[in-house]
C-alpha positions in Angstrom: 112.2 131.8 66.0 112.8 134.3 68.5 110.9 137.0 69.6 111.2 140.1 72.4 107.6 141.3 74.5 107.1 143.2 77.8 103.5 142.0 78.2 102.4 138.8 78.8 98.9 137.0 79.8 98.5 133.4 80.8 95.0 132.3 80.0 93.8 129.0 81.8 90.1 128.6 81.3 88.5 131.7 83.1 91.4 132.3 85.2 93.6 135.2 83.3 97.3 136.4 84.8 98.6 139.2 83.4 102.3 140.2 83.2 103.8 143.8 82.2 107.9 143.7 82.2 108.3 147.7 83.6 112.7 147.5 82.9 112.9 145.7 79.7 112.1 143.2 77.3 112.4 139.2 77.7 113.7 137.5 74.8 111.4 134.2 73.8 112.4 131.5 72.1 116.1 132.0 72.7 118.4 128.0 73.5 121.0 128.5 75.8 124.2 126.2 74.8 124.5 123.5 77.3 126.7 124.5 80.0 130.4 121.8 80.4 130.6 120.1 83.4 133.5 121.5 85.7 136.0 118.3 86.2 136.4 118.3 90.0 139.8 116.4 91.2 139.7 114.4 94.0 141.8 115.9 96.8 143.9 113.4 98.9 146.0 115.1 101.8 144.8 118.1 104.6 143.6 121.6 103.9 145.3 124.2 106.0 143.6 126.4 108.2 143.0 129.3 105.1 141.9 126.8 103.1 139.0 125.3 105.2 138.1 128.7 105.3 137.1 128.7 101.9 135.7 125.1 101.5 133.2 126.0 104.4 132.3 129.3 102.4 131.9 127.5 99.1 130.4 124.7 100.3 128.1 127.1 102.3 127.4 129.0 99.2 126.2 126.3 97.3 124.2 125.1 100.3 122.4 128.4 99.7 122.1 128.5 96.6 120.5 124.3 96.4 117.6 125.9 98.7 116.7 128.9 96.4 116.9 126.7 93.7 114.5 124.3 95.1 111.7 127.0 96.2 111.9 128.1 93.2 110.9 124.7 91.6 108.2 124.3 94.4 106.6 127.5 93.5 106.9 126.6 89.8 105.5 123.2 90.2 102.6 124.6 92.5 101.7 127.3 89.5 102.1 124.4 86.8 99.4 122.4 88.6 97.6 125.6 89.4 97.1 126.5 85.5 96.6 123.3 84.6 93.8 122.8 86.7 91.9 126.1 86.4 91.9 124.9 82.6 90.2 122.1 83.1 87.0 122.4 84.9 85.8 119.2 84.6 88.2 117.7 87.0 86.2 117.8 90.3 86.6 114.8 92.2 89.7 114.2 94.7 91.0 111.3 94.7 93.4 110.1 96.9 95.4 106.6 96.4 97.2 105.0 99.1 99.6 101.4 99.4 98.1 98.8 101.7 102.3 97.8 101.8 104.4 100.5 102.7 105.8 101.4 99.5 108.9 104.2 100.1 110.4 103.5 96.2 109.6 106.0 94.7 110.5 104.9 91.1 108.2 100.8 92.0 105.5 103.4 93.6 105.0 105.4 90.0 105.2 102.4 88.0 102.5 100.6 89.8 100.3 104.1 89.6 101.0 104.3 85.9 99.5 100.3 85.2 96.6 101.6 88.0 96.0 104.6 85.4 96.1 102.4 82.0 93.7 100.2 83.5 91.3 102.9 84.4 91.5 104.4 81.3 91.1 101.0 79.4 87.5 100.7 80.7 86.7 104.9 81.4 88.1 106.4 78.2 86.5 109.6 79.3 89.2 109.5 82.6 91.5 112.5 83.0 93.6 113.5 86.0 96.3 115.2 87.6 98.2 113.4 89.9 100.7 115.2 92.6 102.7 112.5 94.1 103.8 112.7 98.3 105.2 110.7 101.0 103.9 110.0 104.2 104.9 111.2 107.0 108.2 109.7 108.5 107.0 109.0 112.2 104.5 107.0 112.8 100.9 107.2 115.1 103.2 106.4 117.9 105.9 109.2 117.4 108.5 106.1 116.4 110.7 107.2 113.5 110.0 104.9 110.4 113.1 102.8 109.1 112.4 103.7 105.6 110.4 106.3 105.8 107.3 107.3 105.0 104.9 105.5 102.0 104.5 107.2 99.0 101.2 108.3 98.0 98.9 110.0 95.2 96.7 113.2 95.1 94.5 113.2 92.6 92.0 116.3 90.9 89.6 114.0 88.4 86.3 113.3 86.4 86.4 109.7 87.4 82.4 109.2 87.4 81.0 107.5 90.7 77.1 106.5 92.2 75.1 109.6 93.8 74.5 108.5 97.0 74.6 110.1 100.8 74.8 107.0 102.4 78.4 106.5 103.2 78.0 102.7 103.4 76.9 102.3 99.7 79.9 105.0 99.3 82.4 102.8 101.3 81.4 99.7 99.3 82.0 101.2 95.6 85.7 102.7 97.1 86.4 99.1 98.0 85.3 97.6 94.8 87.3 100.3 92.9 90.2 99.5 94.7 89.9 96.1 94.3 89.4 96.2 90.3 91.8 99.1 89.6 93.9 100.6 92.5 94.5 96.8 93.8 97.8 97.4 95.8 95.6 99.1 98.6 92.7 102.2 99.7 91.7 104.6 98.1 89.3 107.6 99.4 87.1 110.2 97.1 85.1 113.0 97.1 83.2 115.7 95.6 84.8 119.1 94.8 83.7 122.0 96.5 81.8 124.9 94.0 85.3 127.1 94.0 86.1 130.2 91.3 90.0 129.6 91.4 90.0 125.6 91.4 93.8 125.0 90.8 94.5 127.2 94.2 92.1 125.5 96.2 93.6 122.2 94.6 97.0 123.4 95.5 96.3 124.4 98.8 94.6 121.0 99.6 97.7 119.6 99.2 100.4 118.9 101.8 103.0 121.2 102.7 105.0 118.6 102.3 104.4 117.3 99.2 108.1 118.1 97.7 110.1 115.9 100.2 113.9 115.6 99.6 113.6 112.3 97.9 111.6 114.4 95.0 114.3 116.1 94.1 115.3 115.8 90.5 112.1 113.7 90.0 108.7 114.2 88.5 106.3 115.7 91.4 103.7 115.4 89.2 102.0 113.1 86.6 98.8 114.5 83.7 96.2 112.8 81.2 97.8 113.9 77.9 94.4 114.6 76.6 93.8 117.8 79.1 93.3 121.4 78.0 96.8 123.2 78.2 97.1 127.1 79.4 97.2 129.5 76.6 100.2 131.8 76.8 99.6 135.4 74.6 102.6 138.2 73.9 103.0 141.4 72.9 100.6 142.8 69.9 98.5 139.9 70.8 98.3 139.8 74.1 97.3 143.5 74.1 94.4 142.7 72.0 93.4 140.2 74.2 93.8 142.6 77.3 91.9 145.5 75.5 89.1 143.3 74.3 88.4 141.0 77.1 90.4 142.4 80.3 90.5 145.9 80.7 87.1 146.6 82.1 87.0 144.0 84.1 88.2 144.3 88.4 91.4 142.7 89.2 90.9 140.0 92.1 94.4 140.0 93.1 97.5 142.7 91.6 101.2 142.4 93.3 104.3 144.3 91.9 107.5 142.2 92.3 111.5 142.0 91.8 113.2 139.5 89.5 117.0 139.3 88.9 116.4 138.2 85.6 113.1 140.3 84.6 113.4 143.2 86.5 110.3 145.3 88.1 106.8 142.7 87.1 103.6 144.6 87.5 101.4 141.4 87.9 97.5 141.2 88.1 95.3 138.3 88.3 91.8 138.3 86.6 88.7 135.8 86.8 86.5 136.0 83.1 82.8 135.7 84.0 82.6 132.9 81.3 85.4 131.2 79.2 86.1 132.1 75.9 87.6 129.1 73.8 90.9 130.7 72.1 89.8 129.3 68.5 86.9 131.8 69.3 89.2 134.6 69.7 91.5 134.1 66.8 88.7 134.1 64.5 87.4 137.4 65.7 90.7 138.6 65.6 91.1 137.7 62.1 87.5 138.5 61.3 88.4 142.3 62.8 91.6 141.9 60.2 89.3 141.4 57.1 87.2 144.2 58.5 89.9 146.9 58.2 92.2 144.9 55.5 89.6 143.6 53.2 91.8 143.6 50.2 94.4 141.4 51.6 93.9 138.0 49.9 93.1 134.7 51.7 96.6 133.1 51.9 97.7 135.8 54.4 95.2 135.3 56.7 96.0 131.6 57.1 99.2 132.5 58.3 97.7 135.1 60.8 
């Protein structure tokens, strides 16, 4: 089913983005047919000097257009895990998971976390996470250039429960036994989250700058508990309601107007609630508002609302 809206909110816990399209529309729900594969011959002989010419421009082109392509998935990825953080608060621990073994495979490295997680989750079925995966750096504490490269490694924003101690020792000790009985393929290092309003930014800038290396192109940068709160995405009539009823008296903590090629002029504003408010909530006032004003409207209509 498709549908056409010019405003837009993103809801993700207390954190609320808002979106107003100022040129036109955006069509929702809309598949694009799959796009055919040019065939590309192989070229056997020499290219004259007119030619090169435009080999170097093409290829130069497409050069350009690879790195916008990949900022743009970096600054998707980094809102993704942004949203899906900020809606679920109960996350606050970092933990980070590291190979004793330099492990530069990345697809071994992600198997090996996934077993890690199954067996966490086997004895803690109150575990959730987000994992953002990174490599190491690729030189060394001695400035020599690794053969392989640098390990992979795992960020991790979780409710994995631990003791309440100070003393580092004791804390040293249980990260060792965890290891051992979970991790076991080498260190890993945790810690408390700090009090923050906008956790999925303060999670996202903890990370590294380079946590999308080359060799994470075209795979996952990041891995979720499937049992985690998902951000609520509201259009149109309903996202109006929403605005009018929860936002619009409240002071925006961040506002930006911005330029896309396919959405045109984007008024965009950025809003924290001063307590969440579960969406089942709202959709029953909504409705209850409904039966309010349209009280002769029978029963089956609403359940469709």
């Amino acid at each position: 089913m498709t549908e056409t809206y010019d405003f837009k909110i993103i809801k993700s816990g207390k954190e609320i983005e808002v979106y107003y399209y100022k040129d036109k529309e955006i069509l929702r729900g809309y598949k694009r047919r799959e796009r055919k594969q040019k065939n590309i011959n192989e070229f056997k002989g020499q290219l004259d000097f007119n030619e090169y010419k435009k080999e170097l421009k093409r290829l130069e082109e497409w050069e350009q257009s690879f790195m916008t392509k990949t900022k743009f998935s970096i600054s998707r990825t980094r809102t993704n895990i942004r949203r899906l953080a900020n809606a679920n608060p109960q996350l606050n621990k970092f933990l980070t998971l590291t190979f004793a073994q330099s492990t530069t495979e990345l697809e071994k490295a992600n198997y090996l976390f996934n077993q890690a997680m199954k067996r966490i989750i086997r004895q803690k079925n109150y575990f959730e996470y987000i994992a953002v995966v990174e490599f190491q750096k690729d030189v060394d504490y001695h400035g020599q250039i690794k053969e392989k490269g640098g390990s992979v490694h795992y960020h991790l924003l979780c409710n994995l429960q631990m003791p309440e101690t100070k003393n580092i020792k004791e804390l040293f000790d249980w990260e060792k036994w965890f290891a051992l009985r979970y991790w076991k393929y080498g260190f890993i290092k945790i810690k408390d989250v700090k009090p923050v309003s906008n956790l999925g930014a303060y999670f996202c800038k903890y990370l590294g700058k380079d946590m999308f290396d080359i060799r994470m192109f075209r795979k996952k940068k990041f891995f979720c508990s499937q049992k985690l709160k998902k951000p609520v995405e509201l259009t149109g009539d309903e996202a109006i309601n929403f605005y009018d009823r929860h936002i619009k008296d409240l002071t925006p903590i961040f506002v930006k107007t911005f330029f896309s090629e396919y959405a045109g002029t984007i008024d965009y504003s950025a809003y924290t609630l001063p307590e969440d408010i579960p969406l089942s909530l709202y959709i029953q006032n909504q409705r209850d508002d409904k039966r309010k004003t349209c009280f002769r409207i029978s029963e089956t209509v609403f359940k469709n609302i």
